[in-house]
C-alpha positions as CSV (number, residue, x, y, z in Angstrom):
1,X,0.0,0.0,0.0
2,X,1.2,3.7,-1.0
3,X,2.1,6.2,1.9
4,X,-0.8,7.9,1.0
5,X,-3.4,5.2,0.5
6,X,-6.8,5.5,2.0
7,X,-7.0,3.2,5.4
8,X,-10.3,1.5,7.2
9,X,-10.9,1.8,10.3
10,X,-11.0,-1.8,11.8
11,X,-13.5,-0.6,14.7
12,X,-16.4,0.9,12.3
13,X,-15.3,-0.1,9.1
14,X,-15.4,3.3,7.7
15,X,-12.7,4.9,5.2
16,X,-10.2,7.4,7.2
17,X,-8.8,10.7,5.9
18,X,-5.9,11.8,5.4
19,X,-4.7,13.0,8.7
20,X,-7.6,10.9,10.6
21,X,-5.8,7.7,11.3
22,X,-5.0,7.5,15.1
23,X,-2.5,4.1,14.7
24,X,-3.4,1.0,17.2
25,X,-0.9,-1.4,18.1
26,X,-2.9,-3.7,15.7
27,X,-4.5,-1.7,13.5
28,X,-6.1,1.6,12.6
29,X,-8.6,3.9,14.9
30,X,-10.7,7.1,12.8
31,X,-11.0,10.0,15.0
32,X,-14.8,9.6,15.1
33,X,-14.1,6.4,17.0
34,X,-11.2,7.6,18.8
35,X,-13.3,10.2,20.4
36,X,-15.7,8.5,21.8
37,X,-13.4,6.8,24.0
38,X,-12.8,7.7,27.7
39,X,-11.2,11.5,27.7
40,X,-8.9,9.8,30.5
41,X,-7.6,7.1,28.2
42,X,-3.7,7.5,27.3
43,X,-2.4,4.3,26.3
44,X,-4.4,4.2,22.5
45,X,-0.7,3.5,20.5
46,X,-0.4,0.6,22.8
47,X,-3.8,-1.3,22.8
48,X,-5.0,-3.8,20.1
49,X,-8.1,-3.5,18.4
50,X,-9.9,-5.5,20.7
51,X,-8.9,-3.9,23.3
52,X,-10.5,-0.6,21.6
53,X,-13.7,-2.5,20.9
54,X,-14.2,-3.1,24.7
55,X,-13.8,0.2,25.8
56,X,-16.2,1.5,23.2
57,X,-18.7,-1.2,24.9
58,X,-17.8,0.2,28.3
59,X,-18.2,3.7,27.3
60,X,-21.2,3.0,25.6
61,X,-22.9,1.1,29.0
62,X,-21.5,4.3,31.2
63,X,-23.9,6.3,29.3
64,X,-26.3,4.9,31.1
65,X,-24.3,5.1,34.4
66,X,-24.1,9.0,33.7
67,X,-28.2,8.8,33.4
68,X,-28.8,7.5,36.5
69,X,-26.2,9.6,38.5
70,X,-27.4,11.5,41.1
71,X,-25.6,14.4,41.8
72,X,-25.5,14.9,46.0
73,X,-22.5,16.9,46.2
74,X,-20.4,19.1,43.6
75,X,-16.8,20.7,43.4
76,X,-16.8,23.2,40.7
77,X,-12.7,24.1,39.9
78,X,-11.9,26.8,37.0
79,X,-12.3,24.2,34.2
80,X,-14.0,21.5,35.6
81,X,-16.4,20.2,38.2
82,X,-16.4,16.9,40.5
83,X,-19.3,15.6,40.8
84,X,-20.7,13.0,43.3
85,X,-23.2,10.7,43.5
86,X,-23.3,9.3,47.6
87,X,-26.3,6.9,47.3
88,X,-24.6,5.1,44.5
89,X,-20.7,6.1,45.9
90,X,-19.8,7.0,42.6
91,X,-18.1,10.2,41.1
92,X,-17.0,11.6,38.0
93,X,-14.9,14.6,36.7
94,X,-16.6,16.9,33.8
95,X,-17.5,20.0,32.7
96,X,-20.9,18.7,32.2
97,X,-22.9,15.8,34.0
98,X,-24.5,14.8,30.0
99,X,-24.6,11.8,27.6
100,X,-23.6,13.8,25.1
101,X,-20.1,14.2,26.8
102,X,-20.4,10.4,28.7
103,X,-17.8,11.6,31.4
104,X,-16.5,8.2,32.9
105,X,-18.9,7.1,36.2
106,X,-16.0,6.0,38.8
107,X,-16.9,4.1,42.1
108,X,-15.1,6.2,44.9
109,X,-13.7,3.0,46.1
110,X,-11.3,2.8,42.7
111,X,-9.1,5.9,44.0
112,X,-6.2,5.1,45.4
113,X,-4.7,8.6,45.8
114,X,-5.5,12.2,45.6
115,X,-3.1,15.0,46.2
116,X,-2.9,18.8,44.8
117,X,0.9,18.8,43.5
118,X,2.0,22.4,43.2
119,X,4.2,23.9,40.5
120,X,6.0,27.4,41.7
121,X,8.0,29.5,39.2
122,X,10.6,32.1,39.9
123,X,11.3,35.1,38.3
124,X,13.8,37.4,38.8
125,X,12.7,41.2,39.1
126,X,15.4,43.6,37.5
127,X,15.1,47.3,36.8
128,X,17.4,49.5,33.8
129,X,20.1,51.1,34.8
130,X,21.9,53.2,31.9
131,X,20.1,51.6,29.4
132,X,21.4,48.0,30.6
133,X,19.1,45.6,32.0
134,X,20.2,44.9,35.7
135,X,19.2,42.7,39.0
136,X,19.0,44.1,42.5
137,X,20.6,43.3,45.2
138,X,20.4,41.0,46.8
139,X,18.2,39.6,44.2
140,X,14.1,40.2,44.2
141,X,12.3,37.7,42.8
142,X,8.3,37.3,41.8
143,X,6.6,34.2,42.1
144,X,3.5,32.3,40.3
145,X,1.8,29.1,41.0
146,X,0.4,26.2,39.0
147,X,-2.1,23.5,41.2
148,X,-2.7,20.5,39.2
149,X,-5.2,18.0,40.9
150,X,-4.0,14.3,40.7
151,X,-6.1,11.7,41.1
152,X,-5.0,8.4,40.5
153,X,-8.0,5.2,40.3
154,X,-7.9,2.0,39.9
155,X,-10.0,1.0,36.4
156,X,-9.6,-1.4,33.5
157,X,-9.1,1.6,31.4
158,X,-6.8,4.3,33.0
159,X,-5.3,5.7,35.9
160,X,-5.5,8.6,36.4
161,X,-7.6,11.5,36.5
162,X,-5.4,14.8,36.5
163,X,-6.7,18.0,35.8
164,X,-6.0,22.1,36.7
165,X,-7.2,23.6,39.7
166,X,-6.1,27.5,37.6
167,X,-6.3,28.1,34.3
168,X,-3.4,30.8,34.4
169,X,-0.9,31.3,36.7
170,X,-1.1,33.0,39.9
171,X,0.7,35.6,41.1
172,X,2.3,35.3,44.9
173,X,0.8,38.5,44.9
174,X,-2.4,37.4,44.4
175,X,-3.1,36.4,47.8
176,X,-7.0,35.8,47.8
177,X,-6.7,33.8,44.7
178,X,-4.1,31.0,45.9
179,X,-6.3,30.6,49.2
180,X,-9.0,30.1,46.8
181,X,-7.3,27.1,44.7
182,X,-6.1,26.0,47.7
183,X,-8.9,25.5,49.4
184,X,-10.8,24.1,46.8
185,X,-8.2,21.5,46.4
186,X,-8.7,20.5,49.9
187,X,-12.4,20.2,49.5
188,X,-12.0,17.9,46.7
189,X,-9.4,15.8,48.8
190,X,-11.4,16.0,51.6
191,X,-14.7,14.6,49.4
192,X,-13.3,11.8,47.2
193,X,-10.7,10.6,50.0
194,X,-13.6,9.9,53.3
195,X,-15.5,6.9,53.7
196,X,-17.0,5.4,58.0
197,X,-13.6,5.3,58.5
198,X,-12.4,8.8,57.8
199,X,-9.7,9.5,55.4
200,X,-8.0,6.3,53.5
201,X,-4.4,5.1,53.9
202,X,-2.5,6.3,51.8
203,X,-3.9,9.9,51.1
204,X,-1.6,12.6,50.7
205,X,-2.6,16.0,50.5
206,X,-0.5,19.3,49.1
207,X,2.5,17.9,47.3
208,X,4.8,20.3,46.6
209,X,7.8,20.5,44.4
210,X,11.6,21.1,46.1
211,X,12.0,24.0,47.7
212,X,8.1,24.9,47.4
213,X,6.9,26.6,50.5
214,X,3.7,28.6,49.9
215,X,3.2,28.5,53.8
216,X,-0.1,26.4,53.1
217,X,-1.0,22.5,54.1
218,X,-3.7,20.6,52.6
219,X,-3.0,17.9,55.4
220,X,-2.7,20.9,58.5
221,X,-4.5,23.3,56.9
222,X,-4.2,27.0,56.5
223,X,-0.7,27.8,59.2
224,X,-1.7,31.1,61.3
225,X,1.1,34.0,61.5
226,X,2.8,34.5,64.6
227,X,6.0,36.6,64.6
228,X,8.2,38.3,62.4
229,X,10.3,36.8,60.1
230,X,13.3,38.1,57.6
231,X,12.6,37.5,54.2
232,X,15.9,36.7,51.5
233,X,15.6,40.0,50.2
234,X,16.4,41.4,54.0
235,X,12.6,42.8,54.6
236,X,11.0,42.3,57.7
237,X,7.5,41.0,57.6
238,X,4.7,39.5,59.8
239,X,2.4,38.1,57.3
240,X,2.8,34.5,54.8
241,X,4.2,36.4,52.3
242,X,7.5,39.2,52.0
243,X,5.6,42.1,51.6
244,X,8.5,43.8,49.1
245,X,9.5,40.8,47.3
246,X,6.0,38.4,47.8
247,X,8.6,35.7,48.7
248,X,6.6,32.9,51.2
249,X,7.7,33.1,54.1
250,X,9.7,29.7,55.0
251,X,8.3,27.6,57.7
């Protein structure tokens, strides 16, 4: 067959453009197929045909499952909600509880870990001096924050469930806005992660990145100020953040 031949698609049978072949380990997937399979799915290049063909008769009995849901609780995040369904201990991640988008129905009994893991970026402040570009010193630095929630499950057809708790980055200046994220992180923990027993082995709240210190715990909570503390810069401040440089304070 030439390099540009047309292909079938050995789930529907159906002819597949040009740039609509999504390769199987086995075969060949169109997109049509390919996107009615679970949004959580990441291992396509590496699953037969068959293996395709039973998810599509999963996805296609969830539908059902998203019917009978019955939303009891909900987390809404900037891009996404959690939704959960107590009487049947089920929940599911989407930006809409609908057929139409069949978001996978997940007993809560298939996580196995939920944590907020928190990406911090430094940038350097400078000023110009003489025309040239130039650092203070000692060095000032700006800071902006990433929260990704990470939910990893236990189901026949993926692991894990990761989505953003921003949509842009946030400023350490931006005070109100990280307490926000923050806390609506902890809320999810705190919803998917209790059962009679209280919180399952295993959990982990805030995970944070070397040398991340926002001065915030999803495990302890928010950390009340007491005392005054130097910053790197050499300001003195009483608050979780330098108030010249809107470095967190260390704790």
């Amino acid at each position: 067959m030439g390099l540009f031949d047309k292909k079938i698609c050995d789930i529907c049978g159906e002819k597949i453009g040009l740039l609509g072949n999504r390769k199987l380990d086995d075969g060949n997937l169109c997109k049509n197929c390919a996107k009615k399979l679970s949004p959580w799915f990441e291992e396509r290049r590496h699953s037969t045909v068959e293996d395709i063909k039973r998810q599509l008769e999963y996805r296609e009995n969830n539908k059902k499952a998203v019917m009978d849901f019955g939303i009891t609780r909900q987390i809404s995040t900037r891009n996404y909600t959690v939704f959960i369904d107590d009487h049947k201990r089920n929940f599911t991640v989407a930006r809409k509880l609908d057929v139409n988008e069949n978001p996978d129905i997940v007993p809560l009994s298939a996580i196995v870990q939920c944590r907020v893991e928190v990406d911090r970026q430094q940038i350097e402040k400078t000023y110009t001096k003489d025309g040239k570009t130039v650092s203070y010193q000692p060095p000032i630095y700006d800071y902006e924050f990433d929260y990704t929630m990470r939910i990893k499950v236990n189901t026949p057809w993926f692991d894990d469930m990761d989505f953003r708790l921003n949509t842009f980055s946030i400023s350490s200046e931006k005070r109100d806005e990280l307490m926000e994220v923050e806390q609506t992180g902890h809320q999810i923990i705190a919803a998917l992660t209790q059962n009679d027993a209280g919180m399952q082995n295993g959990m982990s709240g805030m995970n944070m990145n070397p040398g991340m210190q926002p001065g915030m715990n999803m495990n302890t909570g928010m950390r009340p100020d007491s005392g005054s503390w130097r910053c790197q810069c050499g300001a003195e401040n009483v608050g979780r953040f330098c108030e010249y440089c809107g470095q967190p304070r260390p704790f």
